[in-house]
N, C-alpha and C positions, 0 to 999 in steps of 0.2 A: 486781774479781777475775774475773767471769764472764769479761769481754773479754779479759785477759789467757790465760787458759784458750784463748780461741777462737783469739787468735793463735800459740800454743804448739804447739796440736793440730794446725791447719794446716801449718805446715814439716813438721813430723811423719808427720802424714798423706800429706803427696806426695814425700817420701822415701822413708815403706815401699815407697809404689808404683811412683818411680822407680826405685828402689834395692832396698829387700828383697827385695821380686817375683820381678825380674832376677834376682839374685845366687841366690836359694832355688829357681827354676826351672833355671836350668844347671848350678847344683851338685850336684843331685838326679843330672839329666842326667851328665853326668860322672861321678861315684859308680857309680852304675849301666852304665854303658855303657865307661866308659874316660876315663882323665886324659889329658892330655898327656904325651908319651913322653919328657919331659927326665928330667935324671937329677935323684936325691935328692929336696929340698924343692923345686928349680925347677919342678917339673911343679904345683905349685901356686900358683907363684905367677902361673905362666902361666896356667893355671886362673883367677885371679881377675882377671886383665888386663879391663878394664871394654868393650874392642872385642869381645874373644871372647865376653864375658859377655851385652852387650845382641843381639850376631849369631846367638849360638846362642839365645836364648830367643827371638827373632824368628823361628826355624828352627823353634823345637818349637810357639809357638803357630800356625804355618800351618799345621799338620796338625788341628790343629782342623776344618779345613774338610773334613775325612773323614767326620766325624758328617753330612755330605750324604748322605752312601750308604749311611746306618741303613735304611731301604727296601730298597734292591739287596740289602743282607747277608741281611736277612730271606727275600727271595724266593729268594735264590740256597739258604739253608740248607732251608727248605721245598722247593724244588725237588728236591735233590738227597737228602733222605729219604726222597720220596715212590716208594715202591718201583712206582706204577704207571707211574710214567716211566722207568722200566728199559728199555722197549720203543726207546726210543730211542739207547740206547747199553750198550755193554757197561761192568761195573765194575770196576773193583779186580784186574785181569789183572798177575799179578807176572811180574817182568822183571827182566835185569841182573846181573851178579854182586853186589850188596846187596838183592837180590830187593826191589825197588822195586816201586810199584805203578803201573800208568797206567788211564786208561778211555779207550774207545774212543764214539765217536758216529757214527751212522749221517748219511748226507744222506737227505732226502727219497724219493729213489728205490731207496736202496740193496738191492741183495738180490732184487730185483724182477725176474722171470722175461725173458730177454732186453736185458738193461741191462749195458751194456758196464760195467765195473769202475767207481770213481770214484777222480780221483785223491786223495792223503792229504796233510794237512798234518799238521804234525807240531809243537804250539803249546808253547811254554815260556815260561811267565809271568815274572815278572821279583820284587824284592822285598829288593833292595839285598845279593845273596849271602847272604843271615842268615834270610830269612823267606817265606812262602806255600806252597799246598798246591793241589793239581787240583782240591779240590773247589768252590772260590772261583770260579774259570773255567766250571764247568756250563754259567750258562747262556751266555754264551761261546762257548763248543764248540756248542752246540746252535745256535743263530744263525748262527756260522759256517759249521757243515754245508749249514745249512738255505741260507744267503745263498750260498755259493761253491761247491753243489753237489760236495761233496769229504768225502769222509770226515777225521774232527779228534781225532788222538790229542793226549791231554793229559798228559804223565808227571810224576811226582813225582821230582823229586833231593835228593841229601842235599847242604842247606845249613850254612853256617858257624854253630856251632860242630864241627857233626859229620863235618863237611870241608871241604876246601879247596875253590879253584879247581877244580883238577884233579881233584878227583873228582866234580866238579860235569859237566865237560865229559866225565869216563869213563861217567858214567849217562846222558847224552844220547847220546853213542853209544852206547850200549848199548841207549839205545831203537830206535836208528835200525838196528841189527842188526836187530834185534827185526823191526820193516817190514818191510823185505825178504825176511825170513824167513816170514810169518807174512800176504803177500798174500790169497795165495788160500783159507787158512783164513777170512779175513773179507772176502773179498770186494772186494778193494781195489786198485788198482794199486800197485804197490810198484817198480814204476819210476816214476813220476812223482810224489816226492816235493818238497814245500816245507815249511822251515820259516819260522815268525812266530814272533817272540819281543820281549816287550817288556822294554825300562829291562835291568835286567842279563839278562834272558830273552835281549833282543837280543842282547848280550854274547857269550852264552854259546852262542850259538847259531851266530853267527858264528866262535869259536873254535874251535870242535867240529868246523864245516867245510872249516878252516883248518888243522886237527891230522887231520886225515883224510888229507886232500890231500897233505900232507907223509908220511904211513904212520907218525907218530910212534910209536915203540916204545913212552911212558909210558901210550900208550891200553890197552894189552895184546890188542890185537885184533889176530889173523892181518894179514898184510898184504893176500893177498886179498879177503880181505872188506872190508876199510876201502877197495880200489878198487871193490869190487860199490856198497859208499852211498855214496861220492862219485860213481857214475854214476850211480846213483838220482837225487843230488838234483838238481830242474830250474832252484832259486833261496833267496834267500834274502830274509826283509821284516823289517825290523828297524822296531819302534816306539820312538819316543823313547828310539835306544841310547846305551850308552858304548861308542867305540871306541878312544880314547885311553886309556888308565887314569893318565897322569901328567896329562894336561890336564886331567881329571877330576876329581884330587886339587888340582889347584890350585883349581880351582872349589869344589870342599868347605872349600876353605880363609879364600876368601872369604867362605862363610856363617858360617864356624866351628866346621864338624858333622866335620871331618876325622879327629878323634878318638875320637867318638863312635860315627861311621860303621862298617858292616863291614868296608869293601872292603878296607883295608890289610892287616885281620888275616885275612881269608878267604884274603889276596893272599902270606899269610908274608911281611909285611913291603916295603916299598917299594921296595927290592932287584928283587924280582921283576917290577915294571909291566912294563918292556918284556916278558918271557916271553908276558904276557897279554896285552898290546895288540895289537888287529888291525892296527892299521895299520903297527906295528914290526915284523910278522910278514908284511905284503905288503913291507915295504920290502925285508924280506931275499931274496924269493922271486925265483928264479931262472927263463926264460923257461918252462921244461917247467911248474913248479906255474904260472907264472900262469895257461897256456893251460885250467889246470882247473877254474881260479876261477868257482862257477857266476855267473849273473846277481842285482843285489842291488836292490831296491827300501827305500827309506827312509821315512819317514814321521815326522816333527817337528810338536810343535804350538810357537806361537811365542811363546807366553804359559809355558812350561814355564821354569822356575824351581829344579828339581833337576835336571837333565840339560839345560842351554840348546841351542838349533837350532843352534848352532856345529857342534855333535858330528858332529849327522848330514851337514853342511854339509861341514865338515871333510872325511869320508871319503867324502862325492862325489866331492869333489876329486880326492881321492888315486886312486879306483879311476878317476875318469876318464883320468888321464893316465896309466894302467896299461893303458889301454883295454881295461878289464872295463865290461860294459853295465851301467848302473847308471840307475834315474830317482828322483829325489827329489822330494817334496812335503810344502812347509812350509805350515800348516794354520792359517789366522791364527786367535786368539783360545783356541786350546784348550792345554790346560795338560799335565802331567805321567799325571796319572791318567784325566782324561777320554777322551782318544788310546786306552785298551782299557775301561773302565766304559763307555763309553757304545756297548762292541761286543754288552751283554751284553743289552739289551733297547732295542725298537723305536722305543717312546715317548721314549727319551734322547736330549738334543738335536743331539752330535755322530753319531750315530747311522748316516743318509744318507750323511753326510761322507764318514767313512772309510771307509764300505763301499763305498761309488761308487771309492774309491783301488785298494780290495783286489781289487774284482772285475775293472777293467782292468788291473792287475799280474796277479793268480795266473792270468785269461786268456792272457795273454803267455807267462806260465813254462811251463804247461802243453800250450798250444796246444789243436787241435781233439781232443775224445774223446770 
């Protein structure tokens, strides 16, 4: 009997795990985040399709590999409490018509009696349109000041569910009024503006600059002024972006996460990709926008897994034979998250890397100052 037992318990046992596992980890998933958009009972049965099922719990257990940055999270939240590092940067400065909030960071020399201005970046984190805050980026900002000599605004936008796209691109311009406005109060060149933006940061940063350029009326911003920042800015660096949003959604599709994912619903619907894809948006551009197109620097890591080096590959491409100045650098071995985690302290291994990338590009964009 015992034995009969032992072989009973075994099939058993490695079906829950094949099988239970799976099925109780993406349905969770789903539940929570979003079914499949079929109609009626189909959206479940799609739901239990055993491709979707084993791709997307493969999807949710890589992010396990997050618990690596229990450290960083730590230092970064002790960092940014500590009220005597205030000296280093300004906080919580509202801005925007949703009176946003951003902080500003000093570089090293900033402020310093006879110190010609420093130019500003202007960094927008990334977090798939649905999720992250400025305060996650500190030390970030503070690194980067410190490293590219440049003063490092960090703004907060209202993510999905509390807007869309478009209002996501309205708060970034509205930071970048904000710049130009607000130079010489902090000491800043507010002409020689770069933004950096990672994963949909990239995105979004690129589209901001792109809806500028064009004086789109949905920005609500004078049309003057949307020509004052797009003189400002001298470039743009996009970290492990999405340029595509339909190539992108096929790729989500691949994993299985397409459903689950923001972008569709930040995006009102799949309808709208092309609206939001930059490179649907150079294709349509006419020889006047292109000649305004600033310069774009890329940055992909080749181990990256949710945003593959195609993306940023891709829209080399494209901005090359537009001949918009553009240099790209695919980063062997680094992945999705390490490409900006490892911008935010010294000791982290990609560390060197990309900052050896960022300080020959944002040299370029800026030139001598």
């Amino acid at each position: 009997m015992i034995g009969l037992k032992y072989h009973v318990s075994l099939p058993m046992a490695a079906g829950a795990l094949l099988v239970g596992i799976p099925y109780s980890i993406s349905l969770v998933a789903q539940w929570m985040y979003g079914w499949p958009n079929n109609p009626g009972y189909k959206k479940y049965i799609e739901a239990l399709k055993p491709r979707r099922i084993y791709c997307l719990t493969r999807a949710i257990l890589e992010t396990l590999k997050y618990l690596q940055y229990g450290k960083l999270y730590f230092q970064w939240k002790s960092w940014y409490k500590n009220d005597k590092n205030r000296k280093h940067y300004e906080k919580g400065i509202t801005f925007g018509r949703r009176e946003n909030k951003l902080d500003l960071y000093y570089p090293p020399t900033g402020g310093e009696p006879g110190c010609k201005p420093a130019p500003v970046i202007v960094f927008i984190y990334g977090g798939a349109w649905g999720s992250g805050e400025r305060a996650i980026y500190c030390l970030l900002a503070m690194q980067m000041a410190k490293e590219l000599s440049a003063t490092v605004i960090c703004p907060d936008y209202c993510t999905f569910p509390k807007g869309n796209v478009l209002c996501m691109i309205q708060d970034i311009a509205d930071c970048l009024v904000w710049t130009i406005e607000n130079g010489h109060k902090f000491k800043f060149d507010q002409d020689k503006v770069v933004l950096i933006g990672h994963s949909a940061g990239a995105h979004l940063s690129t589209l901001a600059t792109l809806f500028l350029i064009e004086g789109r009326e949905e920005l609500f911003i004078e049309t003057g002024k949307q020509l004052e920042v797009i003189t400002a800015i001298r470039g743009v660096i996009g970290l492990s972006g999405v340029y595509n949003i339909m190539a992108h959604y096929e790729h989500e599709q691949t994993r299985a996460v397409e459903f689950v994912s923001t972008m569709h619903k930040a995006m009102n619907g799949t309808e709208n990709f092309p609206y939001y894809s930059p490179e649907h948006i150079l294709n349509e551009f006419d020889k006047e926008n292109l000649k305004r197109v600033p310069p774009f620097s890329l940055l992909h890591g080749t181990n990256d897994i949710i945003v593959p080096e195609a993306s940023s590959i891709r829209f080399s491409e494209l901005l090359t034979s537009l001949s918009i100045r553009v240099s790209l650098y695919l980063l062997p071995k680094m992945d999705h998250t390490e490409i900006v985690t490892d911008l935010m302290a010294p000791d982290r291994h990609f560390y060197p890397t990309v900052y050896s990338c960022l300080k020959q590009e944002h040299c370029k964009l800026v030139g001598a100052w």
